[in-house]
BAFI-484740 format. One line per field, with one value per residue (C-alpha): residue number from 1; residue in three letters; x, y, z. Coordinates in steps of 0.1 Angstrom, whole numbers, plus 5000, padded with zeros to 4 digits. Layout:
% BAFI-484740
nr <- [NUM,...] .
rest <- [ALA,...] .
u <- [X,...] .
v <- [Y,...] .
w <- [Z,...] .
END
This chain:
% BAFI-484740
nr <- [1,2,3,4,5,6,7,8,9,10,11,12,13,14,15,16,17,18,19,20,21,22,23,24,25,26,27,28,29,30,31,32,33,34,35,36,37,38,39,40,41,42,43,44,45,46,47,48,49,50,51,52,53,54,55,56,57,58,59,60,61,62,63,64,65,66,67,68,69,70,71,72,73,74,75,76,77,78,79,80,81,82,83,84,85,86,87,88,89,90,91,92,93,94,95,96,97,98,99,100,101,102,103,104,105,106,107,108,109,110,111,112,113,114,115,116,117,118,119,120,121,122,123,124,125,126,127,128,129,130,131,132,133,134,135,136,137,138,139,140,141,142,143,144,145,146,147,148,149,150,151,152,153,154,155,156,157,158,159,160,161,162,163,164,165,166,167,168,169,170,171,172,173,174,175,176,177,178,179,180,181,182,183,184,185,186,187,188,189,190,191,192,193,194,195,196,197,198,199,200,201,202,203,204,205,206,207,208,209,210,211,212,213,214,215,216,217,218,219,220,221,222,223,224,225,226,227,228,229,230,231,232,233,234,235,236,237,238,239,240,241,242,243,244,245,246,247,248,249,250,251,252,253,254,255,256,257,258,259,260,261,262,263,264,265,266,267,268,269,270,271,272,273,274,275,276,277,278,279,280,281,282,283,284,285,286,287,288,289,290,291,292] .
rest <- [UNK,UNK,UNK,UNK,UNK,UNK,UNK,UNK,UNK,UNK,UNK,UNK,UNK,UNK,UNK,UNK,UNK,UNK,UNK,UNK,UNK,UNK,UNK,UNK,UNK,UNK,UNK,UNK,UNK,UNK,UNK,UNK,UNK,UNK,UNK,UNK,UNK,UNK,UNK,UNK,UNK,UNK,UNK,UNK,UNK,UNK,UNK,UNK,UNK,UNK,UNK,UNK,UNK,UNK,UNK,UNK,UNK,UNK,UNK,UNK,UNK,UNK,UNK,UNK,UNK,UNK,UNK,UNK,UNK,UNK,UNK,UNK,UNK,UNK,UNK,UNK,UNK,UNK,UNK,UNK,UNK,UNK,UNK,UNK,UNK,UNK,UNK,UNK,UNK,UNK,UNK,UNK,UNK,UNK,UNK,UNK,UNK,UNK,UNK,UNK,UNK,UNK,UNK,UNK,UNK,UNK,UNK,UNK,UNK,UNK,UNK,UNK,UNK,UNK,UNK,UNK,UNK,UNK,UNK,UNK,UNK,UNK,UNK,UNK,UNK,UNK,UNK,UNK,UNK,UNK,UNK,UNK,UNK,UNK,UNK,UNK,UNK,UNK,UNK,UNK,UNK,UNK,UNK,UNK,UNK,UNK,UNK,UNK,UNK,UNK,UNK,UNK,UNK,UNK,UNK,UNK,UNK,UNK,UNK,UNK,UNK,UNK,UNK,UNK,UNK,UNK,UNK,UNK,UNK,UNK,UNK,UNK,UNK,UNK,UNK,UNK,UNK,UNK,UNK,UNK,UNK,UNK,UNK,UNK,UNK,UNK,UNK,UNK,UNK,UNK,UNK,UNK,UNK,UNK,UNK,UNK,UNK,UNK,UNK,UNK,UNK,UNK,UNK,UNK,UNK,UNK,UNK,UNK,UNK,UNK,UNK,UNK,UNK,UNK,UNK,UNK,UNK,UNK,UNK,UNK,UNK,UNK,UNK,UNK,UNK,UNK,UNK,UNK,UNK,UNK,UNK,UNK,UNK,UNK,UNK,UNK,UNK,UNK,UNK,UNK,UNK,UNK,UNK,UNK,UNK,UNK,UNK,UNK,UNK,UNK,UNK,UNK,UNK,UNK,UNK,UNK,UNK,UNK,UNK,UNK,UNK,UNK,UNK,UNK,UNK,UNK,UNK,UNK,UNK,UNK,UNK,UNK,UNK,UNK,UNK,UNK,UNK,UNK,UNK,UNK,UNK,UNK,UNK,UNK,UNK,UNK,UNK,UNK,UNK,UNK,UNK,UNK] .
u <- [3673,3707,3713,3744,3749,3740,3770,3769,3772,3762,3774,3751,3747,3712,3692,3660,3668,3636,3616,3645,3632,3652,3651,3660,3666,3693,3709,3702,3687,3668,3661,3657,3660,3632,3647,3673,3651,3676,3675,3704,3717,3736,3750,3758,3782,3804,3798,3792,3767,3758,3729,3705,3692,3652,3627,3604,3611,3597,3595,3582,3593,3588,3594,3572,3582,3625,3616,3611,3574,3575,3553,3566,3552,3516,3523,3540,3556,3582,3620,3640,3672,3686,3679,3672,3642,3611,3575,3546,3515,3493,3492,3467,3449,3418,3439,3452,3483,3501,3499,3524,3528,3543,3543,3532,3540,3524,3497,3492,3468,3495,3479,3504,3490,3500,3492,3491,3498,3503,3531,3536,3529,3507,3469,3457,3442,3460,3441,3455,3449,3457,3469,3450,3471,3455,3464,3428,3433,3409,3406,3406,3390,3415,3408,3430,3464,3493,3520,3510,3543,3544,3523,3530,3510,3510,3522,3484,3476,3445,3462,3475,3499,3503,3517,3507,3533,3529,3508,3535,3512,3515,3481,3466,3434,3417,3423,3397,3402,3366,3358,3388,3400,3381,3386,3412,3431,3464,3490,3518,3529,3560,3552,3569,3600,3610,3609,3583,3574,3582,3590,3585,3587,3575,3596,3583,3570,3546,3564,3569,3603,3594,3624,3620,3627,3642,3651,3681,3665,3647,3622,3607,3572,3553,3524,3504,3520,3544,3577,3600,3638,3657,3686,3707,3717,3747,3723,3691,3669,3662,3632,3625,3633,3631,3647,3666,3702,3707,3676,3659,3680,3696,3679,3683,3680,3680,3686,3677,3702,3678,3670,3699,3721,3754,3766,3741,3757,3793,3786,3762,3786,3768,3737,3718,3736,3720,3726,3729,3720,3717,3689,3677,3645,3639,3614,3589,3595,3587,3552,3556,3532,3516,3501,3525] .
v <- [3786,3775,3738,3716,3687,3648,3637,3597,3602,3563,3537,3515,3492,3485,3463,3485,3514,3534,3553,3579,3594,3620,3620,3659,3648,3621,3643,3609,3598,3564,3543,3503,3478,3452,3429,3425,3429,3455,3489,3516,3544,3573,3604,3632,3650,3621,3606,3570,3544,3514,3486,3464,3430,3433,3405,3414,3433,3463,3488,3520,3535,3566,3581,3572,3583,3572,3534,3533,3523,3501,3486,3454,3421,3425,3436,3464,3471,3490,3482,3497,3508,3509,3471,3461,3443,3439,3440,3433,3457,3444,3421,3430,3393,3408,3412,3381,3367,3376,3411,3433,3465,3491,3523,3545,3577,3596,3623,3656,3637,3619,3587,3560,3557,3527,3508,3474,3459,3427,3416,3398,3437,3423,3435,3467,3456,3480,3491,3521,3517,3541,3532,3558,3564,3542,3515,3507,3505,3517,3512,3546,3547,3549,3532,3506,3504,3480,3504,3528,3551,3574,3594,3630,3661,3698,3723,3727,3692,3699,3680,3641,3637,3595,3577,3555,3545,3517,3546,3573,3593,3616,3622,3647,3644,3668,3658,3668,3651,3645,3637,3620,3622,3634,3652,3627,3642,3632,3663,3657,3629,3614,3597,3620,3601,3603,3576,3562,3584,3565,3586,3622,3650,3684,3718,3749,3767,3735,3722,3686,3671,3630,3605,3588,3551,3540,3581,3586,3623,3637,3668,3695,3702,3738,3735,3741,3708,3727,3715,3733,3716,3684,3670,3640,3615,3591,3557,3554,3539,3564,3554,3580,3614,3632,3663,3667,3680,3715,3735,3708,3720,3683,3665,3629,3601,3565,3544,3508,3481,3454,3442,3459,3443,3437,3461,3487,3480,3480,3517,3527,3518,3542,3523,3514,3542,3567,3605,3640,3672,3706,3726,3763,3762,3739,3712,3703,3686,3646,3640,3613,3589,3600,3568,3541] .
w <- [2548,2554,2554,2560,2539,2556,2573,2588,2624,2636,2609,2622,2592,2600,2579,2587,2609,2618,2643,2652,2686,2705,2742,2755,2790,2780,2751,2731,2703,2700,2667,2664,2638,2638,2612,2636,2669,2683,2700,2691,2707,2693,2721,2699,2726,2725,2693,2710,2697,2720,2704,2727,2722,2722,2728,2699,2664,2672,2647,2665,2701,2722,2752,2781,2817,2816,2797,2760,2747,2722,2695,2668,2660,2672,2707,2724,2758,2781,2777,2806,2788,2820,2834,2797,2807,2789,2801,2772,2781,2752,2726,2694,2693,2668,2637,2611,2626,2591,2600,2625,2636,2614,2616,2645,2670,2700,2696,2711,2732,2748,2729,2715,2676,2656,2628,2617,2582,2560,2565,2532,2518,2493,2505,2516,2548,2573,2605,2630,2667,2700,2734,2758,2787,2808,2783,2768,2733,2707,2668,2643,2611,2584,2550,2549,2526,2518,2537,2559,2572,2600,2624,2628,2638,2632,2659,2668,2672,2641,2616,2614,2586,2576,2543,2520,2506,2483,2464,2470,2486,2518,2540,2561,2577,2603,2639,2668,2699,2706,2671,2657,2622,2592,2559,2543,2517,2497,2506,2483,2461,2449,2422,2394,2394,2430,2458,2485,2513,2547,2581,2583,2611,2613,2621,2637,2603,2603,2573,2568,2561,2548,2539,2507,2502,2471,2466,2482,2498,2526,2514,2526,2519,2528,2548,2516,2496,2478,2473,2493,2495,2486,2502,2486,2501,2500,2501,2480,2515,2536,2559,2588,2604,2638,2653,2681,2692,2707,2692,2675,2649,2641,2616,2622,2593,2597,2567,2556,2532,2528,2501,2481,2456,2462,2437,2456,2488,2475,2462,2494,2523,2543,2539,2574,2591,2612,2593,2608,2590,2606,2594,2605,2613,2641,2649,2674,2705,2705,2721,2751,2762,2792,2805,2828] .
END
């Protein structure tokens, strides 16, 4: 597999850029940054980035009918990129007001999936919820942790990949539509010297590529766990991944520089920019939220 190396397409300079989302039908790709409460916008044909002002930090989007779903604080809403107006569809009012939404993505059920955490990241009292399309929201049974990172699913829809990653610890569970999730099991870990798992995304061999916080890499994992490929980057914070680009055969990285040193971000100038790296094999399309 032939694979470019990471070039810095957006620098963004994003305190916590995440939740990369590519929209085909635009040719662009979507990411926010909650601990600024904005929206970004990167068009790869013309290389230009344009940032919105949002009403809430949200910290997970996704396509939904020509409007951006979004999920931050403990709520989560349409923004209409075009009016840049905001309308709240629900607001989570049965979990402790410490907590906000973290992490979260849309299934092969057309169900938005997101979780909830502390937000002090101190105690493993996380809870994972769906939006059903016609926006009913119900609670899935996933023992709790202090992080949880992403949402992704196999090519099949069978599998639900998540992360704990406090533990450094990538999860799979069984997915049946009917029956929900079962079979929990840790996939891979990074504890042998590498960094966190955060975001990940899944290509068209049903491996798993997951960015690594504090490891300056994304990796690609087999669908078996193995190991499969490491690519360095220029900033140790990377936090999610998505494809997109002609093919699916872009592999977009945001990137986080808070909490970093001064010294850290004087050698990482790159940090909080949004990355590009072309990869072979290409990925699966972005589930959208069926519901309005």
């Amino acid at each position: 597999m032939s694979i470019s190396e990471p070039q810095c397409v957006a620098p963004t300079s994003c305190l916590l850029g995440q939740s990369p989302v590519w929209s085909a039908s635009e040719g662009l790709l979507w990411w926010v940054d909650p601990k600024r409460a904005k929206l970004h916008r990167y068009k790869p044909k013309t290389g230009n980035t344009r940032r919105y002002d949002l009403p809430l930090k949200a910290s997970v989007i996704a396509l939904a009918g020509g409007e951006l779903l979004m999920a931050g604080d403990l709520e989560c809403g349409f923004f209409d990129t075009e009016t840049e107006e905001y309308n709240r569809l629900i607001q989570q009012t049965d979990v402790d007001v410490r907590d906000r939404i973290n992490s979260g993505g849309v299934g092969p059920d057309g169900s938005f999936w997101f979780s909830t955490m502390d937000g002090d990241e101190i105690e493993a009292r996380s809870r994972w919820f769906r939006m059903l399309p016609d926006r009913s929201v119900e609670e899935i049974a996933i023992p709790p942790v202090i992080i949880p990172s992403t949402v992704c699913f196999s090519a099949d829809g069978s599998t639900m990949y998540t992360s704990d990653t406090t533990e450094q610890e990538i999860l799979a569970f069984d997915y049946d539509a009917p029956a929900g999730l079962s079979n929990r099991r840790v996939f891979a870990t990074t504890s042998n010297g590498a960094g966190y798992p955060d975001g990940a995304a899944l290509d068209a061999e049903g491996c798993i590529w997951v960015a690594e916080w504090d490891g300056a890499r994304v990796v690609r994992y087999r669908s078996d766990g193995k190991l499969d490929r490491v690519v360095k980057l220029p900033t140790s914070r990377p936090t999610a991944c998505c494809f997109g680009g002609p093919g699916l055969r872009t592999l977009y990285i945001t990137t986080a520089r808070t909490g970093l040193t001064t010294f850290q971000m004087d050698t990482q100038p790159f940090a909080g920019s949004l990355f590009a790296l072309e990869v072979e094999c290409p990925g699966n399309p972005c589930h959208s939220w069926t519901g309005r």
